[in-house]
C-alpha positions in Angstrom: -22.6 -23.7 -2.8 -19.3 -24.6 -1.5 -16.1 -26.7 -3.2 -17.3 -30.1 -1.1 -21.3 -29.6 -2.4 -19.5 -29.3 -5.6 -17.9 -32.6 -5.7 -20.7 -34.1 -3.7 -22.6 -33.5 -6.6 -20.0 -34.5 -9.1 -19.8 -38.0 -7.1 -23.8 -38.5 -7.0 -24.1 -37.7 -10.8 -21.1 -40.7 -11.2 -23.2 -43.0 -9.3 -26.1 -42.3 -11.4 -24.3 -42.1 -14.6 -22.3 -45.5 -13.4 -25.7 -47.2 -12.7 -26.6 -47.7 -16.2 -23.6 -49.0 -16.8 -24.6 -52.1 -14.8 -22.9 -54.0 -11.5 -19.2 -53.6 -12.8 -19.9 -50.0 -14.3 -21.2 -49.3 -10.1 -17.6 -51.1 -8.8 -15.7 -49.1 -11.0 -17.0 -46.4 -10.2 -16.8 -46.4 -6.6 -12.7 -47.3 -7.1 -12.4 -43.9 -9.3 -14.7 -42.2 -7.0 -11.5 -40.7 -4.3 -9.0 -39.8 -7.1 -11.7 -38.2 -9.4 -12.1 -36.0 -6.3 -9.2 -34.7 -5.3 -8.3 -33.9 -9.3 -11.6 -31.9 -9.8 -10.7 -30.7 -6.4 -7.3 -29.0 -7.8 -9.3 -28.4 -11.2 -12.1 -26.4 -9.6 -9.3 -24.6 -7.3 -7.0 -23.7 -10.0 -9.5 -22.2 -12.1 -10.8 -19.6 -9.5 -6.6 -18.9 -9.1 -6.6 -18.0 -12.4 -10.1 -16.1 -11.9 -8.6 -14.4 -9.5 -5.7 -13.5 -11.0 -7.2 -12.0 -14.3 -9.6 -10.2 -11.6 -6.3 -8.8 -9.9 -5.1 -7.9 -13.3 -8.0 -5.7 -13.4 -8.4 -4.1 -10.3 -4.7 -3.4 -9.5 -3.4 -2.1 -7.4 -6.2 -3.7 -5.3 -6.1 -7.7 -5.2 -8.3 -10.8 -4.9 -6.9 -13.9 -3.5 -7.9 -17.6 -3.4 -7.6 -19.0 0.6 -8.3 -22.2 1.2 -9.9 -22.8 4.6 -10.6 -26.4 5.4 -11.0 -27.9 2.2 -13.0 -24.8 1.2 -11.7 -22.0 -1.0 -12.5 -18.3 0.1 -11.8 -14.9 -1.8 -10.2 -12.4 -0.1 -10.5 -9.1 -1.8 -8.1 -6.3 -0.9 -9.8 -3.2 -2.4 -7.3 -0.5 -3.8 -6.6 2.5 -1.7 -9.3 5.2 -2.2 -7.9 8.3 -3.1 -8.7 11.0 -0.8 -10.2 14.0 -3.4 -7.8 17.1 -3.6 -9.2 20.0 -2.5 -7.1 23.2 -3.8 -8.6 25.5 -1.5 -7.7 23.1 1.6 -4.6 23.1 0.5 -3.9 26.5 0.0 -5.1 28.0 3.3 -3.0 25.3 4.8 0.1 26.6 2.5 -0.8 29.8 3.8 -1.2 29.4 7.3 2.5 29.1 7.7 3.6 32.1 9.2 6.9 32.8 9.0 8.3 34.7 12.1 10.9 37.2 10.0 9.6 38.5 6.4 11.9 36.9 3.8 15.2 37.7 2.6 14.9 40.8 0.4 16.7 38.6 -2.7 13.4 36.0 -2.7 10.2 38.3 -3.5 6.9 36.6 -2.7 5.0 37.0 -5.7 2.9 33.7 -4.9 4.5 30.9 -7.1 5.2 28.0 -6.2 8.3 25.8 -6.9 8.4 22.4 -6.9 11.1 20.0 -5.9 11.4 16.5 -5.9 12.8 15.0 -2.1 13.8 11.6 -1.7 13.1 10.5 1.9 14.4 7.2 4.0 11.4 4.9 4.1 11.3 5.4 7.8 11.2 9.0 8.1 8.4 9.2 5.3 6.6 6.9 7.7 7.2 9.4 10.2 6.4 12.4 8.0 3.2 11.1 7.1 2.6 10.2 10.5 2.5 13.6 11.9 0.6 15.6 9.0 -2.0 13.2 9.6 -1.8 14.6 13.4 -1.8 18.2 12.3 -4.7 17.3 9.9 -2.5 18.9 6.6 -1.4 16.6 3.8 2.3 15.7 3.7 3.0 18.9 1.3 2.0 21.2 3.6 3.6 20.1 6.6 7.0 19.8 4.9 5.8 23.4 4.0 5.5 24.6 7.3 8.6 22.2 8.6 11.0 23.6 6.2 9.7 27.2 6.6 10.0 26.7 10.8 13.1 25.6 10.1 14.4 28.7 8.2 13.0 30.9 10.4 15.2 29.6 12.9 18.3 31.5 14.9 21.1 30.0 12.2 18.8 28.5 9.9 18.5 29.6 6.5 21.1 29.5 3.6 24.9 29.7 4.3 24.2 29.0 8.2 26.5 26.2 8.3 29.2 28.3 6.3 32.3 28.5 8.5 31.3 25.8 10.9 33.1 22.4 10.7 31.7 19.7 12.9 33.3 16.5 14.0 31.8 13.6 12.7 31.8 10.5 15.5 30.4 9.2 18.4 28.8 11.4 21.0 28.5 15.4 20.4 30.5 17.2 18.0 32.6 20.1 18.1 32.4 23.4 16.0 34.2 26.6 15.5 37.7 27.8 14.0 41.2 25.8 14.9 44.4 27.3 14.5 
């Protein structure tokens, strides 16, 4: 049943009610008839508001919302995100299909642990990030695995590669080397 059955119904049961009531009861009734409706209809819509805000409440970080389409209210439910199930051993062949192409520096040993580091990324290029592990089918940890490790592997990557290099910051390209 829909909001207008609703105070269809609530306008027949006023006519029947205002029936007993005798000839005067009937006129009044019809005169009260349009404002009683449009205040049950704001009644009946702000209770399913607050219905569906205790629902949200409850089923955060999904939503339910109160549309109103015509002069008919609709629920829209946005459901919260499904967390995809973490599968360790996914993730580790992943971790260790990145091959780097020279063995590491003699000082970093790889005994196999893991370190973990907090990144703070521009909105944008998280988008992008998550983006293209989703192309590579890895999850966002294990591309920036295999990103950062490609980048190291790299002629002049790795730590102290920028040591003695000053570059000019502007428009255009930049310069680098020594100035006397």
């Amino acid at each position: 049943m829909n909001l207008t059955q609703y105070v269809d119904q609530l306008r027949q049961e006023l006519a029947v009610a205002a029936e007993a009531g005798g000839e005067e009861a009937r006129a009044l009734a019809e005169r009260l008839t349009a404002p009683l409706e449009s205040a049950a209809r704001l009644t009946l819509l702000n209770a399913l508001s607050a219905a569906a805000e205790e629902i949200t409440s409850d089923l955060a970080p999904g939503s339910v919302d109160v549309r109103l389409r015509g002069l008919d209210p609709e629920f829209v439910v946005t459901p919260p995100p499904t967390a995809e199930p973490f599968d360790a051993e996914a993730e580790y062949a992943a971790l260790m299909a990145v091959k780097p192409s020279t063995p590491p520096a003699p000082e970093a040993p790889d005994d196999g642990a893991t370190a973990r580091i907090n990144l703070r990324l521009p909105a944008h290029v998280k988008t992008r990030v998550e983006e293209a592990a989703s192309r590579d089918g890895l999850s966002v940890n294990a591309w920036l695995v295999r990103a950062v490790s490609a980048a190291l592997d790299q002629p002049g990557g790795g730590p102290g590669a920028t040591a003695g290099r000053r570059e000019a910051r502007g428009f255009g390209g930049g310069f680098t080397g020594w100035v006397r």
